[in-house]
C-alpha positions as CSV (number, residue, x, y, z in Angstrom):
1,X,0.0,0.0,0.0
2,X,3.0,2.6,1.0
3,X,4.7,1.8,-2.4
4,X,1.6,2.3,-4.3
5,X,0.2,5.4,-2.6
6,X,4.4,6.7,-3.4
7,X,3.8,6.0,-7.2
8,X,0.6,7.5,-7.6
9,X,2.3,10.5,-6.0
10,X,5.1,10.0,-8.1
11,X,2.7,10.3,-11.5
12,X,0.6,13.0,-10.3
13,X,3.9,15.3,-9.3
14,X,5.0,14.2,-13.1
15,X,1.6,15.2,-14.0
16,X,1.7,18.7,-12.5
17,X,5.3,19.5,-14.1
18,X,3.5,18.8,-17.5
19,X,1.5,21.3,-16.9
20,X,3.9,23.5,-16.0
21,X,6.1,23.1,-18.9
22,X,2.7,23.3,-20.8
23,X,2.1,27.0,-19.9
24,X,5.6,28.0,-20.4
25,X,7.3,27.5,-17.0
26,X,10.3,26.2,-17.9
27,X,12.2,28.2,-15.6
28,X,10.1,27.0,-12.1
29,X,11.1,23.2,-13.6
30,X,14.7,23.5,-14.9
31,X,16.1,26.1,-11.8
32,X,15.0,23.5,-9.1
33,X,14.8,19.8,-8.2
34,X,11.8,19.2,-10.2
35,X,14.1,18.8,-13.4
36,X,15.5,15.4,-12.3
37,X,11.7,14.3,-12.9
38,X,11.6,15.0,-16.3
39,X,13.8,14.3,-19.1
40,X,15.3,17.9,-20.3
41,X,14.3,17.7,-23.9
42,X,10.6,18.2,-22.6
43,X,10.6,21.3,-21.4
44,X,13.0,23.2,-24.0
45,X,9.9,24.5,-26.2
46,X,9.8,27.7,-27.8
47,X,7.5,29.8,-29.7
48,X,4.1,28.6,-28.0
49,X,0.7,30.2,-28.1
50,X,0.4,30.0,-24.9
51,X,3.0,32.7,-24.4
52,X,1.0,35.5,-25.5
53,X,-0.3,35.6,-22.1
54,X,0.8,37.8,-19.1
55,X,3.0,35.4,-16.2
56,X,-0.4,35.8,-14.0
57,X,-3.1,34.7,-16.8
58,X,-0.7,31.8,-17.1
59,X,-0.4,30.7,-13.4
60,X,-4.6,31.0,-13.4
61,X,-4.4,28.5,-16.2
62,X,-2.0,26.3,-14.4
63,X,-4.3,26.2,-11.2
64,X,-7.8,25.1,-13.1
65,X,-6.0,22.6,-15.2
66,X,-4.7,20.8,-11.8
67,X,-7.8,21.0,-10.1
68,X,-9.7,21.5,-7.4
69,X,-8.0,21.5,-4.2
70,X,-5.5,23.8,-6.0
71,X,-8.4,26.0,-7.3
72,X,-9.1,26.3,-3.4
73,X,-5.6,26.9,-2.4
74,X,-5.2,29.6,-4.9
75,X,-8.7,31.0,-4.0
76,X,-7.6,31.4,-0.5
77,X,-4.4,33.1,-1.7
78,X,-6.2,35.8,-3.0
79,X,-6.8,37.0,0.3
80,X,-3.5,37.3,1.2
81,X,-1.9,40.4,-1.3
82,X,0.5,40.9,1.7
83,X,2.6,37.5,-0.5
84,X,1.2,38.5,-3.8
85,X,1.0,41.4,-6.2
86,X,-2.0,42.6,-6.9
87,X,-2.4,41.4,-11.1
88,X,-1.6,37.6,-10.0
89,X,-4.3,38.4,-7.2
90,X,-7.3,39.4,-9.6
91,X,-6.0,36.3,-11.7
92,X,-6.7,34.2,-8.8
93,X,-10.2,35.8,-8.3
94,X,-11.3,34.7,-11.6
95,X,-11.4,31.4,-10.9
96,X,-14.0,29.3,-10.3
97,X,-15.1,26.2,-8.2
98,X,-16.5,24.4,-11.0
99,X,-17.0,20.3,-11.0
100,X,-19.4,18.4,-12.1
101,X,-22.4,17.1,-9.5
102,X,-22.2,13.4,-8.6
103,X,-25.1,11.3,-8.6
104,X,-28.4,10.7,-7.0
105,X,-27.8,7.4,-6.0
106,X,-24.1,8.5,-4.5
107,X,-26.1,11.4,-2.4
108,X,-29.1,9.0,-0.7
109,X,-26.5,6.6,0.1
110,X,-23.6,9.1,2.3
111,X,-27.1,10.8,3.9
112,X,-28.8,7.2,4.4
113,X,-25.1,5.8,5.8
114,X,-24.5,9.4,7.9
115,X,-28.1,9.1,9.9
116,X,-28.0,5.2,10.0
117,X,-31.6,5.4,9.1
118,X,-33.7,4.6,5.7
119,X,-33.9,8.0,3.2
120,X,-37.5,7.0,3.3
121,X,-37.9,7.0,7.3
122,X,-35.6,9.9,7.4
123,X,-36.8,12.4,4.5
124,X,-40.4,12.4,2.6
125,X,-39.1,14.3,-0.3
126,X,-36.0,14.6,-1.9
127,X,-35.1,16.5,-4.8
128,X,-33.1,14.5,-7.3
129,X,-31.7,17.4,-9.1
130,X,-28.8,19.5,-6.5
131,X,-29.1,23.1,-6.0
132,X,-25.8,23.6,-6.6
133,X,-22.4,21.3,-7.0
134,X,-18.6,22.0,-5.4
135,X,-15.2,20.3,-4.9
136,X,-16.0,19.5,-1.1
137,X,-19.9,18.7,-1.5
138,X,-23.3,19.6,-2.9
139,X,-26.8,21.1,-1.7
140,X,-29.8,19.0,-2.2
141,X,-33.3,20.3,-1.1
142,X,-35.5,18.0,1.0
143,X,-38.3,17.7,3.8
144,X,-38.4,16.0,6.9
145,X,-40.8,13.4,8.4
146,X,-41.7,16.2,10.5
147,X,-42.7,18.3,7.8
148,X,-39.4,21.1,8.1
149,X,-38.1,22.1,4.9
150,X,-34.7,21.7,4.6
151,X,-31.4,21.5,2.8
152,X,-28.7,18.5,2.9
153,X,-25.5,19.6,2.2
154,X,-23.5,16.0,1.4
155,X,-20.0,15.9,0.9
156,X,-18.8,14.7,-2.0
157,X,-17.4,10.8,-2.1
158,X,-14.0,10.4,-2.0
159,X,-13.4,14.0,-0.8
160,X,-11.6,13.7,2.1
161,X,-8.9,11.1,0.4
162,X,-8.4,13.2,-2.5
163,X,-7.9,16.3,-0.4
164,X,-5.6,15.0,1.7
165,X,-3.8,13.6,-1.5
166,X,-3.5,17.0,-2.9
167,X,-2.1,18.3,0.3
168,X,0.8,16.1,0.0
169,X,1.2,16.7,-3.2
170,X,2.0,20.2,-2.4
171,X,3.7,20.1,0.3
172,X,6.4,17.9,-2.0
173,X,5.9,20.7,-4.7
174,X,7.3,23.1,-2.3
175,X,9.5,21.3,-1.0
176,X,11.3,21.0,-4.4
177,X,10.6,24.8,-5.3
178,X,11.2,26.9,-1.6
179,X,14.3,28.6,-3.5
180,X,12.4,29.5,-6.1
181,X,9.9,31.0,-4.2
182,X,12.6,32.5,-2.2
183,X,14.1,34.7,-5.1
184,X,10.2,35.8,-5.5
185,X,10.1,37.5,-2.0
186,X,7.6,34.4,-0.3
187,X,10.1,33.0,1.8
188,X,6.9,31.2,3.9
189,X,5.4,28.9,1.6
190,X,5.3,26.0,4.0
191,X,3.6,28.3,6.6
192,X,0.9,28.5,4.1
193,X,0.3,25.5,2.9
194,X,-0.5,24.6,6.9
195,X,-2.8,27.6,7.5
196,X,-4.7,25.9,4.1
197,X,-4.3,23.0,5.2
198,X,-6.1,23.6,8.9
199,X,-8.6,25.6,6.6
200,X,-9.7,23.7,4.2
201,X,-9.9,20.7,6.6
202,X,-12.1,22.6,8.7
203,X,-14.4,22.6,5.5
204,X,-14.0,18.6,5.7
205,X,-16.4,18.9,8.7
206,X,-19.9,20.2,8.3
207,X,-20.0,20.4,12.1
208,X,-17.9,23.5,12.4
209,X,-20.4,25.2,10.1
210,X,-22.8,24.4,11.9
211,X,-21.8,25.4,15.0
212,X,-21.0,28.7,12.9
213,X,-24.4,28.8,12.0
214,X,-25.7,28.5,16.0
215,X,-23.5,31.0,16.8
216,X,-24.6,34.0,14.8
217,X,-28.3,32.8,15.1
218,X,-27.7,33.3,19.0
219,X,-25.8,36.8,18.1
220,X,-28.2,38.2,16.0
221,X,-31.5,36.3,16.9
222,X,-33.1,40.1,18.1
223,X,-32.1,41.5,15.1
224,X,-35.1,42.1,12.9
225,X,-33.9,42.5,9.7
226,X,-31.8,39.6,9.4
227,X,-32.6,36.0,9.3
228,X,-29.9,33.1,10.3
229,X,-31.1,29.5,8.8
230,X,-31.5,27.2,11.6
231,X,-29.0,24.1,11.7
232,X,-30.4,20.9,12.8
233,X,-27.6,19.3,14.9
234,X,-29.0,16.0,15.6
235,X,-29.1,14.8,12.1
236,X,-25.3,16.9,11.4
237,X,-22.3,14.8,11.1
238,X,-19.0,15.3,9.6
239,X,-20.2,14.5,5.8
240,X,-23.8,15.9,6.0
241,X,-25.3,19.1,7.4
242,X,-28.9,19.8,7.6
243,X,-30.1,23.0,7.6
244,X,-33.2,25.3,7.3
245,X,-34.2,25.6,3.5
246,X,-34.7,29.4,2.8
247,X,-36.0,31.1,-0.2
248,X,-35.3,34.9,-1.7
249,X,-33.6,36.3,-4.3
250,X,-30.3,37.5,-4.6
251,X,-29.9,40.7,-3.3
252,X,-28.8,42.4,-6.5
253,X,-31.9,41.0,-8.4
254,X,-33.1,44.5,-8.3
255,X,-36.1,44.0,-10.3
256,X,-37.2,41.6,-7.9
257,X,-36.9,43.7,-5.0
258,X,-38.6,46.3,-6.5
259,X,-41.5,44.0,-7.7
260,X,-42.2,43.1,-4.0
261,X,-42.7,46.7,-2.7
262,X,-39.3,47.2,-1.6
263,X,-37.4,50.5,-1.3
264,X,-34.0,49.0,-2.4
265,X,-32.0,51.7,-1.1
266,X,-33.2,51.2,2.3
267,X,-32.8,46.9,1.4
268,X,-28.9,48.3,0.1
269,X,-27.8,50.1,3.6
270,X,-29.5,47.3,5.7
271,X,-27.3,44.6,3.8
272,X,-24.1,47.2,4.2
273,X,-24.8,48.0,8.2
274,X,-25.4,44.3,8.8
275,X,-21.8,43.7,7.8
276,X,-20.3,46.9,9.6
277,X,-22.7,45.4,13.1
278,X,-20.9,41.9,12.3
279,X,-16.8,43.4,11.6
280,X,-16.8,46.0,14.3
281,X,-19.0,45.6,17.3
282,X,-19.6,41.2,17.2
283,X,-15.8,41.1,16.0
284,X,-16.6,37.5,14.0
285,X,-18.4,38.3,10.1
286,X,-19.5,36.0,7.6
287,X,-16.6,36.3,5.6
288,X,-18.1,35.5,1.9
289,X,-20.9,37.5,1.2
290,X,-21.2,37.1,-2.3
291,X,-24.8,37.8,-4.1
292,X,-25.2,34.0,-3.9
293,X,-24.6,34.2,0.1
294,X,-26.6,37.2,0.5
295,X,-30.4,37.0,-0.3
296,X,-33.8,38.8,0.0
297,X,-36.8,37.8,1.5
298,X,-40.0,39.6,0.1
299,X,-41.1,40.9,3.5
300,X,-37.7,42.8,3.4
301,X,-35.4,40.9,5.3
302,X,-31.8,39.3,4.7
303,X,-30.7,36.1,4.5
304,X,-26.9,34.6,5.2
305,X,-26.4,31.2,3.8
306,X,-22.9,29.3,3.6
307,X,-20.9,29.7,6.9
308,X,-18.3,27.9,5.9
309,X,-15.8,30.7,5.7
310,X,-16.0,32.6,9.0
311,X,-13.5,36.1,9.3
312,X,-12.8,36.8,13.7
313,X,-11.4,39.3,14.7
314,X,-9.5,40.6,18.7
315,X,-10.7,43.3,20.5
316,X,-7.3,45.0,20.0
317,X,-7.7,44.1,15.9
318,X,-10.9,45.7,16.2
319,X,-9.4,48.6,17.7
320,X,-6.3,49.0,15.6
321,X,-8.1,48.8,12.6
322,X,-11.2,51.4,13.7
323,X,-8.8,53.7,14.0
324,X,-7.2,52.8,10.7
325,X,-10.1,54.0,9.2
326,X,-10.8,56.7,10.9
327,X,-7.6,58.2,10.3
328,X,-8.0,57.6,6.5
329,X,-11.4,59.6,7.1
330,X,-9.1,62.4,8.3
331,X,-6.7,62.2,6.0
332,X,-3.8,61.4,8.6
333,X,-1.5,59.0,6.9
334,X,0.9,59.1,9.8
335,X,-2.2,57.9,11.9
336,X,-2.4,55.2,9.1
337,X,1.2,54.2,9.5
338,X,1.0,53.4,12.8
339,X,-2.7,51.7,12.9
340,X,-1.3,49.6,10.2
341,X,1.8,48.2,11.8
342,X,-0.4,47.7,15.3
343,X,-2.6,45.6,13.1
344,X,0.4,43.4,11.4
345,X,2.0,40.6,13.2
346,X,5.3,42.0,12.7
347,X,6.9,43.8,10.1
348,X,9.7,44.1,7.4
349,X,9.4,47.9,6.8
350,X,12.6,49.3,7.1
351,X,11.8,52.6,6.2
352,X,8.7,54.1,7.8
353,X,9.0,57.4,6.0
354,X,8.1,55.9,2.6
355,X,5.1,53.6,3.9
356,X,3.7,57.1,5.4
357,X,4.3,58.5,2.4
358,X,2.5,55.7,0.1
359,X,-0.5,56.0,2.5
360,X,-0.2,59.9,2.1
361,X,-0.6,59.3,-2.2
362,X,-3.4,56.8,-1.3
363,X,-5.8,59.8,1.1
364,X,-4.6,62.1,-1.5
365,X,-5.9,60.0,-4.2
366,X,-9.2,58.5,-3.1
367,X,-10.1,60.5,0.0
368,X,-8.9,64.3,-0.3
369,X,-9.0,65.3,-4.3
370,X,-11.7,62.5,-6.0
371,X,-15.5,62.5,-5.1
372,X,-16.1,59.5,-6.8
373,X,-13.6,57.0,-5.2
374,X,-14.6,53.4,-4.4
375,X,-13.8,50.8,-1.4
376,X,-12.6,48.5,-4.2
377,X,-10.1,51.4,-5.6
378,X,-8.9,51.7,-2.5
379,X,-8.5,48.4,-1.1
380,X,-6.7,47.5,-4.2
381,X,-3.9,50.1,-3.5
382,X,-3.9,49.5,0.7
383,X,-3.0,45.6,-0.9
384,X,-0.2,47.1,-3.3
385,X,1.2,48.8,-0.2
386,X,1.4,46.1,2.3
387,X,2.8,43.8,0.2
388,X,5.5,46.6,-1.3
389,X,6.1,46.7,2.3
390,X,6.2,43.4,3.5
391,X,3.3,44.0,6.6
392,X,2.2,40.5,8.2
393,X,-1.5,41.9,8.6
394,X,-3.2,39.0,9.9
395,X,-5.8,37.2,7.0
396,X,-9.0,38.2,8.9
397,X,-8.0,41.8,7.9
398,X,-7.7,41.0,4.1
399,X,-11.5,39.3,4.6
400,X,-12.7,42.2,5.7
401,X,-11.2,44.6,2.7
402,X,-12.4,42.0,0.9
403,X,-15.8,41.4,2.4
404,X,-16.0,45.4,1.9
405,X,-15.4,45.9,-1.7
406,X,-17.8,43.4,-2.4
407,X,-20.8,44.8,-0.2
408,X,-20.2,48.0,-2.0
409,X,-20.0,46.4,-5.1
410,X,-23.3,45.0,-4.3
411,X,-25.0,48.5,-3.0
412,X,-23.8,50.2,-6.2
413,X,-26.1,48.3,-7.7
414,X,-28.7,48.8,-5.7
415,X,-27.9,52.7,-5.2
416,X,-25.0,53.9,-7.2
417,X,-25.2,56.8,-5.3
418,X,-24.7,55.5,-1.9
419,X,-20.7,56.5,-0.5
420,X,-19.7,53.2,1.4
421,X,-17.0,55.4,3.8
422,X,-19.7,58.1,6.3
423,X,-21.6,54.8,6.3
424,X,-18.5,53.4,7.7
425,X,-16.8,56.5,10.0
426,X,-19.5,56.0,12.6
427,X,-18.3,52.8,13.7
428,X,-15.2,53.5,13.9
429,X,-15.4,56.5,16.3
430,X,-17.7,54.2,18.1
431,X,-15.1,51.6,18.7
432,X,-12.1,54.2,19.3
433,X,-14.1,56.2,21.7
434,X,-14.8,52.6,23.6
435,X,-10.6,51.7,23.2
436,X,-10.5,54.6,26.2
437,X,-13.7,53.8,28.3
438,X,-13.3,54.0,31.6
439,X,-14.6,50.0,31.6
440,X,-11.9,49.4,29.2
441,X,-8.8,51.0,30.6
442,X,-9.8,49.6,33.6
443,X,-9.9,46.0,31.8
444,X,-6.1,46.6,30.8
445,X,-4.9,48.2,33.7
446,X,-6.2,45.1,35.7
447,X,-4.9,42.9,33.0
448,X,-1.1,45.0,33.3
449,X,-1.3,45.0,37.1
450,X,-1.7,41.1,36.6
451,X,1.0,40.7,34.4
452,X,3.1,42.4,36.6
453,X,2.4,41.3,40.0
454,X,2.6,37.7,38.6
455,X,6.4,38.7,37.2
456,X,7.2,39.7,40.7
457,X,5.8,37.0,42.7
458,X,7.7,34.6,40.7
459,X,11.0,36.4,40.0
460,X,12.4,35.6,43.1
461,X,11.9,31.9,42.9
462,X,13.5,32.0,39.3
463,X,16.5,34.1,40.5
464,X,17.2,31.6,43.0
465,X,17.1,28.3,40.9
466,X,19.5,30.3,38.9
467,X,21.7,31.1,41.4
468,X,21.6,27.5,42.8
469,X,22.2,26.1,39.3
470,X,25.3,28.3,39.4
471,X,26.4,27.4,42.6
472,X,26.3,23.6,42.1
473,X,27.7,24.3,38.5
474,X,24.6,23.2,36.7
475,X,23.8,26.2,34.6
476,X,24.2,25.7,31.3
477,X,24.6,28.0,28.2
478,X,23.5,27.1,24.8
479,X,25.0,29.4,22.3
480,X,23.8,29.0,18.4
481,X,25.9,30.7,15.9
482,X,24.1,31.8,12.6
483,X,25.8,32.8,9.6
484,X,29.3,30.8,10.9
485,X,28.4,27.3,8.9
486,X,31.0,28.4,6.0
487,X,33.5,28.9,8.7
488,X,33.5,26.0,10.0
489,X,32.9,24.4,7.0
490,X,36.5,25.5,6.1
491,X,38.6,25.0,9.5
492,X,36.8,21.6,9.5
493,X,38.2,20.8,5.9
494,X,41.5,22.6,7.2
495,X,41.8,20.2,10.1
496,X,41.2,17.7,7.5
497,X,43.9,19.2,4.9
498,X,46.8,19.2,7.9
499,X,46.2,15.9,9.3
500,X,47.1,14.2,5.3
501,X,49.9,16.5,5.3
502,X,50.9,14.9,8.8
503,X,50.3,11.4,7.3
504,X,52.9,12.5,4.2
505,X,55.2,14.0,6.1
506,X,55.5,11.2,8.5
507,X,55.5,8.5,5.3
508,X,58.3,10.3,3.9
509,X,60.4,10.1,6.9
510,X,59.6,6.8,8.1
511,X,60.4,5.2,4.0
512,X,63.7,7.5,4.5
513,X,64.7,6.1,7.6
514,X,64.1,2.5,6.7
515,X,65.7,3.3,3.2
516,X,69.6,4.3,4.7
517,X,68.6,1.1,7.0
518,X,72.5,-1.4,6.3
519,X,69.9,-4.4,7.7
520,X,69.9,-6.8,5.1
521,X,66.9,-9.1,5.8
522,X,64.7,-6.4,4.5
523,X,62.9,-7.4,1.3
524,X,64.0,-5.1,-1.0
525,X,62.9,-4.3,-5.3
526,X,65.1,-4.7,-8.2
527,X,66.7,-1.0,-7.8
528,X,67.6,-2.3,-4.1
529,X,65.4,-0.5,-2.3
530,X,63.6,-1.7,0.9
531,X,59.9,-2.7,-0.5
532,X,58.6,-0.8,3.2
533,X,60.3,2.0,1.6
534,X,58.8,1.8,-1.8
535,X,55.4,1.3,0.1
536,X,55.4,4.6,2.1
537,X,56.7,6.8,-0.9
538,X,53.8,5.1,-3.2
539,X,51.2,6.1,-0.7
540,X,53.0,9.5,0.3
541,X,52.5,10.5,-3.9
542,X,48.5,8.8,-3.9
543,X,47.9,11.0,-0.5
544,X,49.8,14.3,-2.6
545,X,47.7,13.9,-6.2
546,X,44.6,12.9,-3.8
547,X,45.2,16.9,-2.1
548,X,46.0,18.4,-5.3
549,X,42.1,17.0,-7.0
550,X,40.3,17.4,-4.0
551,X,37.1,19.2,-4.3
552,X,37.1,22.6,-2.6
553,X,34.0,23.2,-0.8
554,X,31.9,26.4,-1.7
555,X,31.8,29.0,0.3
């Protein structure tokens, strides 16, 4: 079984360099260890159609031609512009989740095998035909024996295994490419092949959706104009989830909305505010609010569906970035600056005057001298900036700029004439005037105080296990040199250079000795030397030529 599962790797790693070499890659296959898969007469091809095409339309076409998992992977990399430049980003936006739906037969089985009852005792009508089809699973409509209507998401057979395939796959694929991804400035690719990983396996399980679900129903279960489908735990395992089956229309059929009675301007800021609620005061959003996601109900109210993607944010996140914006209301890019490295998990800027003065072209730009600037104008050039500046925002941030653009792409729609940022300003004075609440100070000071007492309390302790360790002669240092490996490297082969000089110095003196030797029962050759004699020079010349072709290491 091991050697099988390694040859089916072995093909489908062969398989992906094809397709590399197909779309003109060359370069990713022949600079790294990828090439000894492949004899080098493949991929020496010129003059291809293909070509024609920019570096980022080609790594799209790369992506859907391996598949879905790596349509996923590359999905979920286009929330992260802090790794990528923004033209392979809208590359990776483009593409779609597209498979075909597996079969009737396939569905009733996973749903009858998942409740351990008989479809029939379980359901009294099931729709043959899906409501819709992905790479994990697909939505079927249905009714319960107790009369609910509902919808039973199934995942699709086989999932799991082939997921978990295509993760190894690319974790080998990186493996063999890290220096190449190195010269492109990602010098993390493992890091994010495990946050995908935990992500998309997360998806495995429909019972973290539905626990998503639960959550914001109990959140938002006064809120009158939204509507949170109800999850049915007892019948939700891993491979099924069974949920409330809701009906509306998209919230950019417009000529639907209007048909019911509906002022859609009003029907646009409610959808907008429910977001801004959701980002800055809950501080967890529903982090794919698509027009498929997002639907209207014809007495006016709005529907969520699809939880599986979930953006959470800290208190402190919230606050950093509330005052991100507000500062970009004011037009204070040094405000920005400094907002914008709070938010990041560390950063690589080395020089803080040119990120201030990016963010200074950006409010200049959008906020100060054009009346008619969009999120989506400028969340694509906040993007370009953290990743010119190499800012590790955390991804929840990106979903929201994200989430963002898309909600106003949405109201535009609706109301072209609706401005996305005053809607937005309010809640971010809200949240900074709340950062210095007396309830909140207090909150930190307590949480300092803490921090501090419990430093003292147990400093004493520590200083005197140290001093006991030293005492005794227990303490121990551990010192690791970095950057030294060449160094040693060299007075290690040194050491190793001067002991065969040893060995051929003392050769040549010994053979000497022997060879002025006047005993005569020493064997000797037919010149009359002493064959001991003849022994040590032979091995003293082998020892000299071996110094002279040794390999020097690099340094």
């Amino acid at each position: 079984m091991f050697f099988s599962t390694k040859v089916k790797n072995f093909q489908r790693l062969q398989e992906i360099i094809k397709i590399l070499l197909k779309y003109g890659f060359e370069d990713v296959v022949s600079t790294t260890s990828l090439s000894r898969f492949v004899p080098i007469d493949d991929w020496k091809r010129d003059n291809r159609p293909v070509l024609k095409f920019s570096r980022s339309e080609r790594i799209r076409m790369v992506i859907e031609d391996l598949g879905p998992t790596f349509v996923k992977f590359a999905q979920t990399l286009s929330n992260r512009p802090d790794i990528l430049p923004q033209d392979l980003i809208e590359e990776l936006q483009k593409l779609q989740d597209n498979v075909a739906p597996f079969s009737e037969e396939e569905a009733m089985a996973i749903v009858e095998k998942e409740t351990g009852m008989n479809l029939n005792d379980f359901v009294s009508f099931f729709d043959n035909k899906p409501l819709g089809a992905a790479s994990i699973g697909q939505v079927h409509r249905a009714r319960l024996k107790t009369g609910q209507d509902v919808v039973l998401k199934i995942q699709r057979p086989g999932a799991r295994e082939q997921i978990h395939t295509d993760l190894r796959l690319l974790r080998e694929f990186v493996k063999h490419t890290k220096h190449f991804f190195a010269r492109y400035g990602i010098l993390n690719p493992d890091e994010i092949i495990e946050t995908f990983e935990e992500s998309i396996i997360n998806e495995l399980d429909y019972t973290i959706e539905a626990k998503n679900i639960v959550q914001f129903r109990n959140a938002h279960k006064n809120n009158e104009k939204l509507h949170i489908p109800y999850a049915y735990l007892e019948y939700t395992t891993k491979k099924l989830l069974v949920m409330e089956y809701v009906s509306g229309c998209k919230i950019t059929d417009k000529r639907t909305i209007e048909s019911w009675g509906l002022d859609v301007k009003q029907v646009a800021l409610d959808g907008l505010h429910l977001y801004l609620d959701q980002i800055f005061n809950q501080g967890y959003f529903h982090a794919d609010p698509h027009p498929g996601n997002v639907l209207v109900r014809p007495d006016g109210k709005i529907i969520l569906i699809d939880f599986g993607m979930i953006g959470r944010l800290t208190k402190y996140q919230r606050y950093s970035f509330a005052n991100f914006l507000t500062s970009m209301g004011h037009g204070d890019a040094r405000g920005m600056a400094m907002h914008l490295r709070r938010i990041s998990k560390e950063s690589d800027a080395e020089d803080l005057r040119m990120l201030e003065q990016d963010l200074s072209e950006l409010v200049d730009r959008y906020i100060i001298h054009s009346s008619d600037s969009t999120l989506a104008d400028i969340t694509g050039t906040l993007q370009e900036i953290i990743y010119k500046h190499h800012l590790a925002v955390p991804g929840s941030i990106f979903m929201i700029l994200r989430a963002l653009a898309i909600l106003e792409g949405i109201c535009n729609v609706l109301w072209p004439e609706l401005e996305s940022l005053p809607e937005i300003e309010p809640y971010g004075k809200k949240l900074a005037q709340e950062q210095f609440s007396i309830k909140n100070l207090s909150s930190d000071f307590y949480y300092s105080f803490y921090q501090i007492s419990s430093l003292l309390y147990n400093l004493p302790m520590e200083v005197k296990s140290i001093l006991k360790k030293t005492r005794t002669g227990k303490l121990s240092i551990n010192i690791e040199h970095k950057g030294l490996e060449p160094l040693i490297k060299q007075v290690a082969e040194s050491a190793s250079n001067l002991n065969i000089v040893l060995l051929i110095i003392g050769l040549l003196i010994s053979s000497s000795i022997v060879m002025t030797s006047p005993l005569t029962y020493l064997q000797r050759n037919s010149m009359g030397m002493p064959m001991i004699s003849t022994i040590g020079y032979s091995l003293s010349l082998i020892l000299m030529f071996y110094l002279l072709i040794k390999p020097k290491s690099k340094k």
